[in-house]
TORROLO-956119 format. One line per 8 residues: number of its first residue (from 1); their letters; for each residue x, y, z of N, C-alpha, C. Coordinates in pm, 1 decimal. Example, Ala and Ser with C-alpha at 12.3 -4.5 7.8 and 13.67 -1.06 7.14 Angstrom:
2
1 = as = 1319.0:-569.0:780.0:1230.0:-450.0:780.0:1320.0:-330.0:780.0; 1285.0:-225.0:708.0:1367.0:-106.0:714.0:1290.0:3.0:787.0 $
END
This chain:
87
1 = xxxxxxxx = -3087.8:-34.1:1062.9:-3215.7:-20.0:1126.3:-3286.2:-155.6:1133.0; -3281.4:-226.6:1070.1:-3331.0:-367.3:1018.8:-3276.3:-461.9:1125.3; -3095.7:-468.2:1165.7:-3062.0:-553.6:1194.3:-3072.6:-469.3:1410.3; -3158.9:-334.8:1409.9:-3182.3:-312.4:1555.9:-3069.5:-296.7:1584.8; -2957.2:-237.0:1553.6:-2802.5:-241.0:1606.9:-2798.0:-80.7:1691.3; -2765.6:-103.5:1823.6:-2730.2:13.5:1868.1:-2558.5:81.6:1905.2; -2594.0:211.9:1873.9:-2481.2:304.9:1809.9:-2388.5:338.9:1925.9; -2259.5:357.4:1913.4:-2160.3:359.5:2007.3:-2222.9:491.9:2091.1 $
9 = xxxxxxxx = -2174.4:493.3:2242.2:-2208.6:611.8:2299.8:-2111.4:750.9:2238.4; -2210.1:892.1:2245.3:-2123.9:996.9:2207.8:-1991.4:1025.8:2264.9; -1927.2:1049.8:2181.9:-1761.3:1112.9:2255.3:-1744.0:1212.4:2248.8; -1669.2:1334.0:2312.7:-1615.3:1467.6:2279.2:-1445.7:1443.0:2170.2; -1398.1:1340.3:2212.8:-1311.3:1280.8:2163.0:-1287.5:1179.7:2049.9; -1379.4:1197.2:1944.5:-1427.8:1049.6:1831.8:-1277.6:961.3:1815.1; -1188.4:1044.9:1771.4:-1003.7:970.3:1728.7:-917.9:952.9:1861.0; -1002.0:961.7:1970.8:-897.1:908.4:2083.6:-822.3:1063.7:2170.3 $
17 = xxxxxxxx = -822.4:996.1:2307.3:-673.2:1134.5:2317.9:-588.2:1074.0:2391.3; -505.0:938.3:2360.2:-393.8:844.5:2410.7:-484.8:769.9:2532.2; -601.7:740.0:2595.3:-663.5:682.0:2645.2:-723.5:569.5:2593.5; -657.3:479.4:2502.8:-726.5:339.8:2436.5:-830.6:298.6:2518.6; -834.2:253.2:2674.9:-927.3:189.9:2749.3:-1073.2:227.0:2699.0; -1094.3:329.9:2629.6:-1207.6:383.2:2644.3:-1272.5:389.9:2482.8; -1147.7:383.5:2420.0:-1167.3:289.1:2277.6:-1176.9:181.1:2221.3; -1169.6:70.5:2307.4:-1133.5:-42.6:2275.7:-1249.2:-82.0:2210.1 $
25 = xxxxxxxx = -1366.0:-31.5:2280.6:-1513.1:-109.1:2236.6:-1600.9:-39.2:2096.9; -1477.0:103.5:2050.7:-1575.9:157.2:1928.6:-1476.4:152.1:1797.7; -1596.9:190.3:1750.1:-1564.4:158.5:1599.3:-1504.6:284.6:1504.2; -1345.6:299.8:1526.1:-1282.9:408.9:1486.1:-1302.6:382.4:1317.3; -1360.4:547.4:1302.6:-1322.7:606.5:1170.0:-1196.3:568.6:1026.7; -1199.6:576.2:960.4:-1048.1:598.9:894.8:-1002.0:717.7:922.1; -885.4:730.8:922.7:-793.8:863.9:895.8:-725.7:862.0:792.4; -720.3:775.1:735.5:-633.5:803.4:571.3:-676.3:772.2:428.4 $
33 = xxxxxxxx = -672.4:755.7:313.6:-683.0:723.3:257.1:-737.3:599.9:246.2; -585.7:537.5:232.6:-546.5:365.1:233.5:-650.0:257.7:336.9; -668.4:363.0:460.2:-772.5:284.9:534.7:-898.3:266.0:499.1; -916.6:407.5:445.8:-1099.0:450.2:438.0:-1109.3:284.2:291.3; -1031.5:351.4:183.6:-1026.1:229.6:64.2:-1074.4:118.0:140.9; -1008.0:32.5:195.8:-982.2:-59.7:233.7:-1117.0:-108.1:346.2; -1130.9:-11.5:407.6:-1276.4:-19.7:448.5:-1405.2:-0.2:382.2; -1388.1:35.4:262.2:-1486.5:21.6:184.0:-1495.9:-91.1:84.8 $
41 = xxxxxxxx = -1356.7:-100.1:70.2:-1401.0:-256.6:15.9:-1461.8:-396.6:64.1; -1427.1:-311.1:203.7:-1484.0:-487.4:283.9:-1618.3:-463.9:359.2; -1642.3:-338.7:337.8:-1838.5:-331.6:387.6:-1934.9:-372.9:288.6; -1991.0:-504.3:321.0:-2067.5:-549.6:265.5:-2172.9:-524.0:219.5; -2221.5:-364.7:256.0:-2352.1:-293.8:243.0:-2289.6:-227.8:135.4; -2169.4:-134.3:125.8:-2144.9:-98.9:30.7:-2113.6:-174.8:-82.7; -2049.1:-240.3:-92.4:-2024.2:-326.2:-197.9:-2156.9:-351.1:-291.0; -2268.3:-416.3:-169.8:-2421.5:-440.7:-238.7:-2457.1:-315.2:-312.3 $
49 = xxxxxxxx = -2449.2:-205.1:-243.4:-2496.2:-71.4:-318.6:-2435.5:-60.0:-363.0; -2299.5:-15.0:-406.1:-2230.6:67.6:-539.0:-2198.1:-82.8:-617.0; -2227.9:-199.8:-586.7:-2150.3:-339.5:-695.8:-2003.5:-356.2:-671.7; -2005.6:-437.6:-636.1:-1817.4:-465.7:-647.7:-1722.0:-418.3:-741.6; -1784.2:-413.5:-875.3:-1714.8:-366.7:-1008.7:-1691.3:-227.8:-1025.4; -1794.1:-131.6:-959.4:-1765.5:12.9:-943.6:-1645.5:35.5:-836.1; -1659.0:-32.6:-710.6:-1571.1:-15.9:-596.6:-1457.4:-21.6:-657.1; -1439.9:-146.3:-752.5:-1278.1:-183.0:-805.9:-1183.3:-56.3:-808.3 $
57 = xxxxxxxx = -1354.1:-14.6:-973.0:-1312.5:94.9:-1043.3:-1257.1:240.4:-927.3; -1349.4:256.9:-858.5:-1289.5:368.2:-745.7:-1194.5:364.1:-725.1; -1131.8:270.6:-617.1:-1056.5:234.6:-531.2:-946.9:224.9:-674.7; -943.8:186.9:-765.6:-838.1:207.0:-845.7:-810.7:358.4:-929.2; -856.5:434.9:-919.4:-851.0:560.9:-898.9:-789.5:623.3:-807.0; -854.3:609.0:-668.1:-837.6:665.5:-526.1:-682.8:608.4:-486.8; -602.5:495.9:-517.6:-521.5:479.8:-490.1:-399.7:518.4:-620.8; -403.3:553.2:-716.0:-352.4:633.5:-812.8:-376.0:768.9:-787.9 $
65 = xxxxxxxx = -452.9:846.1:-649.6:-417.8:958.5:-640.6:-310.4:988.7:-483.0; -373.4:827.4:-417.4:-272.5:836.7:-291.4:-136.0:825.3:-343.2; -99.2:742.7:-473.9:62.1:710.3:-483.9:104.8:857.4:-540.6; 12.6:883.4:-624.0:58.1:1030.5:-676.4:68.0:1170.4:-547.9; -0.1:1149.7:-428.8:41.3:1243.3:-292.8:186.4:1182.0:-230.1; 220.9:1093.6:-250.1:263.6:1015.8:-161.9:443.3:1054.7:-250.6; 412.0:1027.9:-389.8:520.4:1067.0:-455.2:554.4:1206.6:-480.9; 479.5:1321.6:-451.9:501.8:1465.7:-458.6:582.9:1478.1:-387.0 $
73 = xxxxxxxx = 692.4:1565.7:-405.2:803.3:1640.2:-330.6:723.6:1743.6:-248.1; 654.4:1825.8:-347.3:576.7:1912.8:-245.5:427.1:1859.7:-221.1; 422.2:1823.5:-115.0:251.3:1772.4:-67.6:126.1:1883.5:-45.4; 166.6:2007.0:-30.7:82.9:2113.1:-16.7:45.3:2124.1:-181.3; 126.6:2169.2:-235.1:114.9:2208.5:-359.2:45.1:2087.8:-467.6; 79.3:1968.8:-421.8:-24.3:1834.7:-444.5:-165.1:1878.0:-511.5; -165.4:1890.5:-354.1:-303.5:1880.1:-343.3:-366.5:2039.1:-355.9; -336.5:2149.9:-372.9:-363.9:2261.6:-409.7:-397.3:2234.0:-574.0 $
81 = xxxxxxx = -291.4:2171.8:-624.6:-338.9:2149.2:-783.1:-435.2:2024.2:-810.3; -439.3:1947.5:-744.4:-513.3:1818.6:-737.8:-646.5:1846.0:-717.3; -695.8:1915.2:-586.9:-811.3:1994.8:-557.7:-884.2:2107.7:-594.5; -816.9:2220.7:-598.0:-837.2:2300.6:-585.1:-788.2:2414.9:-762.1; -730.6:2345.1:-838.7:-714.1:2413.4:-972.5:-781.7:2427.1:-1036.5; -894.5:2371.8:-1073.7:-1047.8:2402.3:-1096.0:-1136.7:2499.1:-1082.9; -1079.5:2550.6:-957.2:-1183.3:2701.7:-846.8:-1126.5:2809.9:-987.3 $
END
């Protein structure tokens, strides 16, 4: 709000539908894990708000649960116990 920045126009389509031309100029989301991480480490707003030293701490978490999806034989069942064993 500060820096007056205006916001990409609305899409019906936010992740694309094989038409790049019309993506080229916005600012796609993560879709995975590894990305979202990785984009949070390098936003400088976040970093200021949560401290660099918490992010570490996250992101070293968050990627000890991607290697642990990533290494499951069964990926449903992953994340059924990962998430959802608690309920």
């Amino acid at each position: 709000m500060e820096e007056k920045l205006i916001p990409p126009l609305a899409t019906d389509s936010p992740y694309g539908n094989g038409d790049m031309t019309s993506m080229d100029q916005t600012v796609r989301i993560p879709n995975n894990l590894d990305d979202a991480l990785l984009a949070l480490q390098e936003n400088p707003a976040m970093r200021e708000g949560f401290g660099a030293e918490f992010l570490r701490y996250y992101s070293r978490i968050k990627n000890a649960e991607q290697k642990r999806f990533v290494d499951a034989e069964d990926k449903l069942e992953f994340q059924r116990r990962e998430y959802f064993s608690r309920i």
